[in-house]
C-alpha positions in Angstrom: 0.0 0.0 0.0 1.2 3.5 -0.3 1.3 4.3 2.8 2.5 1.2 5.3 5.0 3.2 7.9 5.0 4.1 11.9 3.2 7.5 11.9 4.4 9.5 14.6 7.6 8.4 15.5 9.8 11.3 14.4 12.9 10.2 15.8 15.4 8.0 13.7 16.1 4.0 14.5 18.0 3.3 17.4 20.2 1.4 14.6 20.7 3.7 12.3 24.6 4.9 12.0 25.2 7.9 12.1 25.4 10.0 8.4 28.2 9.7 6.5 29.0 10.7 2.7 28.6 7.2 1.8 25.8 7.2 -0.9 25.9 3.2 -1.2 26.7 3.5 -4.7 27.1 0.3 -6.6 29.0 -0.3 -10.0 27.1 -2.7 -12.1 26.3 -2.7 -15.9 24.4 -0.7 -17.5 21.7 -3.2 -18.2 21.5 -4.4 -14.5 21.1 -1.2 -13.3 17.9 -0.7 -15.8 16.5 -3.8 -14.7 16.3 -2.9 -10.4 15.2 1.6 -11.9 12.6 -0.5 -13.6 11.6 -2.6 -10.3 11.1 0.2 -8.4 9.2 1.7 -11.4 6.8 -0.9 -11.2 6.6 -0.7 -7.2 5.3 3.3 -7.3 3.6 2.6 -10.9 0.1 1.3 -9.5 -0.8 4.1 -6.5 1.0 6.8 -8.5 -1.3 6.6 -11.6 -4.4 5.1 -9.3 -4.6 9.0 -7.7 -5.3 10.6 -11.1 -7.9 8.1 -12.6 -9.7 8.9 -8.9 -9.6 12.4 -9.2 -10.0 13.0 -13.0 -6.0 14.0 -13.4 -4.0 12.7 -15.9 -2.0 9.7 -15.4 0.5 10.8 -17.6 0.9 14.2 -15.9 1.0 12.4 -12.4 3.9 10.0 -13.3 6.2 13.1 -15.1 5.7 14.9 -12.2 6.1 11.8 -9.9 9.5 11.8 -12.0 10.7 15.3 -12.1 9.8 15.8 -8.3 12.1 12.7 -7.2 14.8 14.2 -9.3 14.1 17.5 -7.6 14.5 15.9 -4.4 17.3 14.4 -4.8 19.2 17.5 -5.7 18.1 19.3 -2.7 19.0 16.4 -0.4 22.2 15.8 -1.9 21.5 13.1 -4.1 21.9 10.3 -0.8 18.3 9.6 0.5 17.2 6.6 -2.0 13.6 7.7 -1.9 11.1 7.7 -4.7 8.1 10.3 -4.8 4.8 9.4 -5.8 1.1 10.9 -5.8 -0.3 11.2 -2.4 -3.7 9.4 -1.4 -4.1 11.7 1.5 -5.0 14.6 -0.6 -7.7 12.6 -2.7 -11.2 13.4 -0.6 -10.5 17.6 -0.6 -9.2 17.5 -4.5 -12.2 15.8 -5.5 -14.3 18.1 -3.1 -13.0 21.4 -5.0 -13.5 20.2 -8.0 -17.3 19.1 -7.5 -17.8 22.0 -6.0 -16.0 24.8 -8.1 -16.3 22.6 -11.5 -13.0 22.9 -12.7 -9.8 21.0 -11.3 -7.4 23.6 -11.5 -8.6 24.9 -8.8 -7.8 21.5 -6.8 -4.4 22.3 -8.4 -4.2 25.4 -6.7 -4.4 24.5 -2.9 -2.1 21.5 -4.0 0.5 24.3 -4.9 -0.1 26.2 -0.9 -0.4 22.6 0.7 3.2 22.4 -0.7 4.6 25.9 0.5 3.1 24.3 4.4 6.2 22.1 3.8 8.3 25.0 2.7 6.7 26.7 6.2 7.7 23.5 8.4 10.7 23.2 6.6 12.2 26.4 7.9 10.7 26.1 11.3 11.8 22.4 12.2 15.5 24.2 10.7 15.2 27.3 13.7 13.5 25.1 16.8 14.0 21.6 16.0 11.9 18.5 15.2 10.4 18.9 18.8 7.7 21.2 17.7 6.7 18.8 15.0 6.3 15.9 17.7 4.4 18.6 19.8 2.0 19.7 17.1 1.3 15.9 15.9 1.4 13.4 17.8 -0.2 10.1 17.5 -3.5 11.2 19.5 -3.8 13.9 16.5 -2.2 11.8 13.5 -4.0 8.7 14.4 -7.7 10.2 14.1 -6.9 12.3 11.4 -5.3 9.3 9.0 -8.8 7.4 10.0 -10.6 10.4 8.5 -8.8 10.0 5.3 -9.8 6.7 4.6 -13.2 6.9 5.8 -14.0 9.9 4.3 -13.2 8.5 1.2 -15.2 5.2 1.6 -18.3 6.4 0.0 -16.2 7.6 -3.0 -15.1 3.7 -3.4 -18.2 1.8 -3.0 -20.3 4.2 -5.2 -17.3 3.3 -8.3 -18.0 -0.8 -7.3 -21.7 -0.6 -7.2 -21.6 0.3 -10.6 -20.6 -3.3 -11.4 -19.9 -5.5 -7.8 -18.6 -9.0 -9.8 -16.0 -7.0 -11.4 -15.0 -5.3 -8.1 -15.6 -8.2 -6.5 -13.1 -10.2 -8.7 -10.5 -7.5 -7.6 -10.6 -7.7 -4.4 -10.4 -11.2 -3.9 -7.4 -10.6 -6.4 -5.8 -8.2 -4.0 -6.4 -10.2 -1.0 -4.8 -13.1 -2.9 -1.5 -11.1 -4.0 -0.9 -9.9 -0.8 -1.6 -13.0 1.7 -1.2 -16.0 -0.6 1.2 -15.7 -3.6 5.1 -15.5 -3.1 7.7 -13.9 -5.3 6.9 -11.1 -7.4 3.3 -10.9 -7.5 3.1 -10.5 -3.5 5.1 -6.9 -4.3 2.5 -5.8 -6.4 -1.2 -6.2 -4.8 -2.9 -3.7 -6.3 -1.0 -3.5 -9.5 -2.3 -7.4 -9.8 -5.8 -6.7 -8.9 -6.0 -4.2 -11.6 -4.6 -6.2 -14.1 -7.1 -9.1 -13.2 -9.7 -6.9 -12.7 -9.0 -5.3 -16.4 -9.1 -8.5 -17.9 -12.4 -9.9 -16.9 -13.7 -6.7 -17.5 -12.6 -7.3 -21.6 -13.7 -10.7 -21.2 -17.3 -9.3 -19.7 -17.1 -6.7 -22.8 -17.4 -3.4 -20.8 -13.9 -1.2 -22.0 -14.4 0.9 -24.4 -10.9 0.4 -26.5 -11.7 3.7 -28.9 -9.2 5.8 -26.6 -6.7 3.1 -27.5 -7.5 3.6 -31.1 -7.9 7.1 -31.5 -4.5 7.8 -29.6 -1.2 8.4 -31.0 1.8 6.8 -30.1 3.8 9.8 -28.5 2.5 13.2 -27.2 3.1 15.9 -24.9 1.1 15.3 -21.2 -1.6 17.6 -20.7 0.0 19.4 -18.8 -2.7 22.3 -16.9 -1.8 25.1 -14.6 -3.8 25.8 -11.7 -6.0 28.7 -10.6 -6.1 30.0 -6.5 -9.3 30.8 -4.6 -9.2 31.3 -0.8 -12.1 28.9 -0.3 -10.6 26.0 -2.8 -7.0 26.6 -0.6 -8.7 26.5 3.1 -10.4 22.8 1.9 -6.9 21.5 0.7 -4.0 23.2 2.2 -4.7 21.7 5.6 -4.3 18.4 4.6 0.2 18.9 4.9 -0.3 19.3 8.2 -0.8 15.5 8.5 1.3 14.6 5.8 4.2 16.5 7.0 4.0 13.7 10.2 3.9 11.3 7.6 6.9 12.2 5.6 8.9 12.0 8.7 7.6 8.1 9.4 8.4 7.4 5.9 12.5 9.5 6.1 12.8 7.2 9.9 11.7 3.9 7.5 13.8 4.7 5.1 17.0 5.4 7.3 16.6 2.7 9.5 16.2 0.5 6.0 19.5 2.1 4.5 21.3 2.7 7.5 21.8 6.1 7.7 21.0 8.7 9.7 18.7 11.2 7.7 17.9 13.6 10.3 21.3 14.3 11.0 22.3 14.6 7.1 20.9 16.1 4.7 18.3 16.8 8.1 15.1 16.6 7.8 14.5 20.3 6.9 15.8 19.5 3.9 13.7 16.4 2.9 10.6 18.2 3.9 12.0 21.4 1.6 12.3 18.8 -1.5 9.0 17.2 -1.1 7.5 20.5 -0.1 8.9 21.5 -3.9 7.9 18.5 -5.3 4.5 18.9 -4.4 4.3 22.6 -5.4 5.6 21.7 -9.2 3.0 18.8 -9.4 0.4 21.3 -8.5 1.8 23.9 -11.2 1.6 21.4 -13.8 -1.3 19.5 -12.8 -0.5 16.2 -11.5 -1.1 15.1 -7.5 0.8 16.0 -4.5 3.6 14.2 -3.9 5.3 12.1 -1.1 7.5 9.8 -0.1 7.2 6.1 -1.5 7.2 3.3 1.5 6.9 0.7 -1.4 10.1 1.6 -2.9 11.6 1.4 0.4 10.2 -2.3 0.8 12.2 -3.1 -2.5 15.4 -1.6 -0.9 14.8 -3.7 1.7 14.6 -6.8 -0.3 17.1 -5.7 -3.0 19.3 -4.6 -0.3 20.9 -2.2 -3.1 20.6 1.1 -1.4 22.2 3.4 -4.7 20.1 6.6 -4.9 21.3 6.4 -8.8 19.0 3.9 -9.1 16.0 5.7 -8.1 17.2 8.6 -9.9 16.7 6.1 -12.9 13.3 4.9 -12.3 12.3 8.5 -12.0 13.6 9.2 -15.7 11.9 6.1 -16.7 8.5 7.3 -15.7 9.1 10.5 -17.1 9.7 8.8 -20.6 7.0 6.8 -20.0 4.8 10.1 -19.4 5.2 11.0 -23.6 3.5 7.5 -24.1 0.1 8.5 -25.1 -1.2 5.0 -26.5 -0.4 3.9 -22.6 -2.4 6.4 -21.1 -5.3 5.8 -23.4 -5.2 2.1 -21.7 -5.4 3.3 -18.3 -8.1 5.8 -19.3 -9.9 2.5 -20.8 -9.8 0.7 -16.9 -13.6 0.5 -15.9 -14.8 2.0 -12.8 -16.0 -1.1 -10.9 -12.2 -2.1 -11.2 -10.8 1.2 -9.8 -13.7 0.9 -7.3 -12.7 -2.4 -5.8 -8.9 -1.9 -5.3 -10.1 1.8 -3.8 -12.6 -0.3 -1.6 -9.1 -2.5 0.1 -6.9 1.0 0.0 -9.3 3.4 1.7 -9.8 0.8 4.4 -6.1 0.4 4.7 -5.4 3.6 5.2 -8.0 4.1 7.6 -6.5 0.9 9.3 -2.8 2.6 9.9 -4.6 4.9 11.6 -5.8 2.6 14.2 -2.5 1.3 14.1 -0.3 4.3 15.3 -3.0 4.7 18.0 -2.1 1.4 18.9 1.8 1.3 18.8 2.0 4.6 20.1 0.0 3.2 23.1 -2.4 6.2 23.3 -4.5 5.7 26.2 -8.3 6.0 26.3 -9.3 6.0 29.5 -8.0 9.2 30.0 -11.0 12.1 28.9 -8.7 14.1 27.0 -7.1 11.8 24.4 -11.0 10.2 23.8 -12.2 14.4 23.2 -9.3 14.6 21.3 -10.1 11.4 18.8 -13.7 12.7 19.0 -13.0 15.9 17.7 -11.0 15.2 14.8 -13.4 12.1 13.9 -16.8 13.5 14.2 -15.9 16.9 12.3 -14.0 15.2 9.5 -16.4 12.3 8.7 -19.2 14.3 9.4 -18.1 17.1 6.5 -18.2 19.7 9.5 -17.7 23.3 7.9 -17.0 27.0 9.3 -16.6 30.0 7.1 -14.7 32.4 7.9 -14.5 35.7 5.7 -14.0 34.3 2.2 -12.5 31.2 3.9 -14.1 28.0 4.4 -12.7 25.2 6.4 -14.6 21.9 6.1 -13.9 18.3 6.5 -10.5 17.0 7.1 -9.2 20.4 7.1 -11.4 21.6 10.1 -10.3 18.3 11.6 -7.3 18.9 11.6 -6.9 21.9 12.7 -9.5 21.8 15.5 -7.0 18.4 16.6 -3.9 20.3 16.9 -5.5 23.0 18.7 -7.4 20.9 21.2 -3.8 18.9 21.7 -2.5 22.2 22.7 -4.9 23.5 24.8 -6.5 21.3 26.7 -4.6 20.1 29.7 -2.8 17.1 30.4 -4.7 16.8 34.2 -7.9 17.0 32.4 -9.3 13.8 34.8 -10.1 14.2 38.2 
């Protein structure tokens, strides 16, 4: 899944050595080193492209800008984090909220463009004070809750797309479910990118894809690339949503370290990770793909490849910005049936609402006490429930009222709230 890390622990593996200008680069051929860009091409391939056809982006777009932002990242880390960035599932529910409700997506674009100066924000303050104030401002009582809402909010979203045709979702998910607890080797990598595939088929078999975008489409094109336009109201409903994904780029840079070996906080720091997928996300949103983050499935491959070279990511990110120019291959993925999208979005919603629950639980969060339940309470009721309060020409609703009613009511209310 995209997102399978420890939310909320900001502090680096006990085992991690400490930073060094080792960048665990490898010399092997040419063709070898194609081969393990092109695995982890294929690890980020199925969420990356999954977050446009949700949200009516373009594929195409999403993986050139998956592909320029890693390479943008890398430069401003100093080329020796081995990370891959991808589209970001957590921004989903708001981008499709603007766009219903403004009629035109570039408008979703815009708020992606401020939720990605936040990270520029954070960036500079974790530099002055620390990544103390991070822990303070999100911790798991306030992540936990607020990654729930993002999956649940986005549960109706799924099972209206299956309900349009439940045997073909159906078929996916027990695909899924297969792939990821059953099969060995390759195809337990790749869940979602199987179920699709599955999926896909029967639905040729069951003669429901239209193959006229196949035909009509030429071989090679420009993406369609769009530019976005800015309204208060479109920012306040989007914007929000880096305040939890901030926390979650710093679970993913602790995985990734304590993967590699390497101490990430200390060098390049974290300040600068959050600057280059603060970037990234901005020059997605200026060219109309998703926001972007960091890719816990390409760290699962470093962990089984156990070859740590950035190179190497730096490759796959040139390969799916090739692949972007391929318009005959985004005509196919435009061809994928909505029951098939609906029943892999059905297993990934859930997820994430599941790693929720789970930092609650491994961060021990205790319950009986009244002021971590009000907390929870808070942040679930008023994101689920679609909650909104306008203020001026701003409007915060949702996940973004959530959110920052959570961190507020972390702050304030006091730890001796029981008797």
């Amino acid at each position: 899944m995209e997102k399978d890390v420890i939310f909320g622990n900001s502090e680096p593996a006990n085992d991690v050595s400490s930073a060094s200008n080792v960048t665990h680069r490898i010399d092997l051929p040419a063709s070898k080193r194609f081969l393990l860009s092109l695995q982890h091409f294929v690890a980020m391939f199925g969420a990356t492209v999954l977050v446009p056809l949700l949200t009516g982006l373009d594929p195409l777009v999403a993986l050139f800008t998956a592909g320029l932002g890693t390479l943008v990242f890398h430069f401003l880390t100093g080329g020796i984090v081995p990370v891959f960035l991808g589209s970001s599932f957590a921004f989903i529910a708001p981008v499709i909220l603007v766009k219903e409700k403004y009629g035109d997506i570039r408008y979703s674009l815009g708020g992606i463009v401020v939720a990605g100066s936040v990270y520029l924000i954070f960036s500079l303050v974790v530099k002055l004070l620390g990544t103390n104030i991070v822990k303070k401002l999100f911790p798991p009582v306030v992540t936990g809750p607020m990654i729930m809402v993002i999956g649940l909010g986005l549960s109706p979203v799924a099972v209206n797309m299956a309900s349009s045709n439940w045997p073909i979702a159906f078929v996916v998910i027990i695909t899924v479910i297969a792939s990821a607890t059953i099969f060995k080797g390759f195809f337990s990598l790749i869940p979602v990118l199987t179920g699709v595939f599955v999926g896909y088929i029967t639905s040729i078999l069951s003669r429901i894809v239209d193959f006229s975008p196949i035909v009509n489409a030429s071989w090679f094109s420009i993406p369609n690339f769009t530019f976005p336009k800015f309204d208060a109201g479109a920012i306040s409903l989007i914007a929000p949503v880096a305040f939890v994904t901030v926390m979650e780029h710093i679970g993913d840079i602790t995985t990734n370290g304590a993967v590699v070996g390497k101490n990430f906080f200390e060098k390049p720091g974290i300040h600068r990770t959050l600057l280059g997928d603060g970037l990234a996300t901005m020059i997605a949103g200026l060219l109309g793909g998703p926001a972007n983050t960091t890719y816990s499935e390409n760290t699962g491959v470093l962990a089984i490849t156990k070859v740590y070279d950035p190179s190497i990511l730096r490759g796959a990110a040139l390969l799916a910005m090739l692949v972007a120019f391929l318009s005959k291959f985004g005509a196919v993925l435009q061809t994928i049936p909505t029951p098939v999208i609906g029943g892999v979005s059905l297993i990934l919603f859930g997820m994430i609402a599941s790693i929720g629950v789970r930092t609650l639980v491994e961060a021990k969060v205790d319950f009986s006490k009244s002021r971590n339940l009000i907390i929870a309470a808070l942040i679930l009721t008023l994101g689920i429930g679609g909650a909104s309060i306008k203020i001026g020409v701003v409007e915060l609703k949702g996940m973004a009222l959530a959110a920052i009613v959570g961190i507020i009511a972390n702050l304030v209310i006091p730890e001796k709230l029981e008797k």
